[in-house]
C-alpha positions as CSV (number, residue, x, y, z in Angstrom):
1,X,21.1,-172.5,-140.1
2,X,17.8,-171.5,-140.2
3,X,16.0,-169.6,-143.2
4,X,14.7,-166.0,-143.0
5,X,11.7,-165.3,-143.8
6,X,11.5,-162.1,-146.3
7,X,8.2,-160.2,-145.0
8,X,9.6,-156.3,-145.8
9,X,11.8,-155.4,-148.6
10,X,12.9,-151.8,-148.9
11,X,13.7,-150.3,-152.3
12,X,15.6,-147.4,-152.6
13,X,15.4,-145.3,-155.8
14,X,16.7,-142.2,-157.5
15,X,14.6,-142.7,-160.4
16,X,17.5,-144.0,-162.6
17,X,17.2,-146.9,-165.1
18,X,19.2,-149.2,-162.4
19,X,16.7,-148.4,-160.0
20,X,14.1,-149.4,-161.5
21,X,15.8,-152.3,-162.8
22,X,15.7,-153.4,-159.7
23,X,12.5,-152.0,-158.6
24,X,11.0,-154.4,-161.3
25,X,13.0,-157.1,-159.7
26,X,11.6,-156.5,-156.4
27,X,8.2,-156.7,-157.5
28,X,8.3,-160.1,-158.5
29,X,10.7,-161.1,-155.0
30,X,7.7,-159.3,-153.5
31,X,5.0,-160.8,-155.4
32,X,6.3,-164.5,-155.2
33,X,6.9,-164.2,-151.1
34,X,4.0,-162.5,-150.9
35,X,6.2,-159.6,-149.1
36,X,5.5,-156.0,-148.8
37,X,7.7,-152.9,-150.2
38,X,8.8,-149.2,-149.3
39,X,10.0,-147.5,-151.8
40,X,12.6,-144.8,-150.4
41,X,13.6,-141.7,-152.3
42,X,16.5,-139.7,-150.6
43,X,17.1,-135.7,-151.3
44,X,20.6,-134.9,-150.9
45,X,21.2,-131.8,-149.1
46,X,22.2,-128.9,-151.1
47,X,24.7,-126.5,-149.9
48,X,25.2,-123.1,-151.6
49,X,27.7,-120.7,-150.5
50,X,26.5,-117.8,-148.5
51,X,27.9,-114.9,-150.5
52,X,25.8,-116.3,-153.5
53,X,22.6,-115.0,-151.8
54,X,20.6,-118.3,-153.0
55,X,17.3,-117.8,-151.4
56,X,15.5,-120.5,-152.9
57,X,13.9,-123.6,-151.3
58,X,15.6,-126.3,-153.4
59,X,15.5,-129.3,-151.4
60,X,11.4,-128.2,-150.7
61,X,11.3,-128.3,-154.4
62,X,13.3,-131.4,-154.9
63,X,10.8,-133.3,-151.7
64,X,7.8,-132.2,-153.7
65,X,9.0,-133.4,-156.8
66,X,10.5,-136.3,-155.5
67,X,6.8,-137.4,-153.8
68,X,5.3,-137.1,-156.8
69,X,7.7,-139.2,-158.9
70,X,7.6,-142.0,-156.3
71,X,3.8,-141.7,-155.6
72,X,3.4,-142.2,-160.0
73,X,6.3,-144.6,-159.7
74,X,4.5,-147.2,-157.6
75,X,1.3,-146.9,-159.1
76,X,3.1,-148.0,-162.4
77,X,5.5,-150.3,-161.1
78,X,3.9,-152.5,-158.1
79,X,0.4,-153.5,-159.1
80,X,-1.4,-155.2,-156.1
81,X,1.5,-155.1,-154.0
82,X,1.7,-153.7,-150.6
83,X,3.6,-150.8,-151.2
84,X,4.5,-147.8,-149.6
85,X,6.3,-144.5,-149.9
86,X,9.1,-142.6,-148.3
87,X,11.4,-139.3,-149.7
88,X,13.4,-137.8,-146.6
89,X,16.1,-135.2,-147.0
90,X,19.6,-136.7,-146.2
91,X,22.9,-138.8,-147.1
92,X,21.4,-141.4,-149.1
93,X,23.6,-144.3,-148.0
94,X,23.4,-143.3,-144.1
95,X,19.3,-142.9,-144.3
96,X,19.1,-146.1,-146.4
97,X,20.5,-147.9,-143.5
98,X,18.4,-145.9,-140.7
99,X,15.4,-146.6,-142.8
100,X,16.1,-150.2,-142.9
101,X,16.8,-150.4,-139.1
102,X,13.4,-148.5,-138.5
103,X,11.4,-150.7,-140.1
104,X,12.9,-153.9,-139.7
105,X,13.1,-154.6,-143.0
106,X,14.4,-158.2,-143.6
107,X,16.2,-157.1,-147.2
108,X,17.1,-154.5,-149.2
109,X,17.0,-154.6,-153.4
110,X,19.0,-151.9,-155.0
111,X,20.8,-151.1,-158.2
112,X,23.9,-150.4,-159.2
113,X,25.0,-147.6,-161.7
114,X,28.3,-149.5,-162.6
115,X,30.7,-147.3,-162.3
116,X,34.5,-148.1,-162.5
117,X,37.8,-146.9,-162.7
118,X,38.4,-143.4,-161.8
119,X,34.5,-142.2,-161.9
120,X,34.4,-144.9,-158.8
121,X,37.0,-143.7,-157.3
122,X,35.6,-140.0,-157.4
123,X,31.9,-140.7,-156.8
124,X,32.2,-144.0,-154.7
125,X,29.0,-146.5,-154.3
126,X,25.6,-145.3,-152.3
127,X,25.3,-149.2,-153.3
128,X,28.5,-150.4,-151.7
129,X,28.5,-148.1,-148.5
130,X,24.7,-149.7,-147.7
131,X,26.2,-153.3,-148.2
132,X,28.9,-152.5,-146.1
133,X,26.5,-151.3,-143.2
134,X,23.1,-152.6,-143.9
135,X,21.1,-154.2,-140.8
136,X,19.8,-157.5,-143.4
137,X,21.0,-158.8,-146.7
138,X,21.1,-156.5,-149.9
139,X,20.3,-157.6,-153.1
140,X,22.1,-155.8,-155.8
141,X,21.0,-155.5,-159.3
142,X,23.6,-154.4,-161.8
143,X,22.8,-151.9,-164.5
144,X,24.5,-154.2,-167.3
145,X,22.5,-157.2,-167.1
């Protein structure tokens, strides 16, 4: 079995403390195999019932906001790494994976909020679904260590 090289790592984030547990974590991957990183920010769609009238552009507001968090975000977080930026509007597990498949990216380093029991259940994992369908490993960082 041959060994992969590690050239692109994507980092998904939704500006939690997980995330950028494991944005720290992918620094140094980054840093020590002299890889680059995109940083991905995903907007969930938000649907509002017609008869409430909502005429407000949300999800415009939640991009903008969203490009400037991950913008600051890598300037504090990466350093001299090669890093770039990405916030699209979409489910966050399925565009994780399409991202990953777009750009080749040869592993993926997210957290994981560490939910259990019925929260789990209710909420399920963005972290688990991308594992299950990824296109290249996933590293997963859990919140607790």
């Amino acid at each position: 079995m041959e060994s992969a090289e590690i050239n692109k790592i994507l980092v998904p984030t939704d500006f939690s403390e997980p995330a950028l547990k494991a944005l720290r974590y992918a620094v140094g991957l980054a840093s020590r195999l002299q890889a680059a990183l995109t940083l991905l920010y995903v907007v969930e769609p938000a649907i509002y019932p017609a008869e409430l009238g909502i005429a407000v552009n949300i999800e415009g507001d939640l991009m903008d906001r969203g490009r400037e968090q991950i913008t600051k975000l890598a300037a504090q977080e990466c350093g001299a790494i090669a890093t770039d930026t990405e916030v699209i509007t979409g489910v966050a597990d399925l565009k994780i994976v399409e991202t990953a498949e777009e750009r080749s990216v040869d592993m993926i380093v997210m957290g994981t909020h560490g939910h259990s029991g019925l929260a789990h259940v209710l909420l399920g994992s963005t972290t688990e679904r991308v594992v299950r369908k990824a296109p290249c490993p996933v590293l997963t960082i859990r919140s607790s260590e």
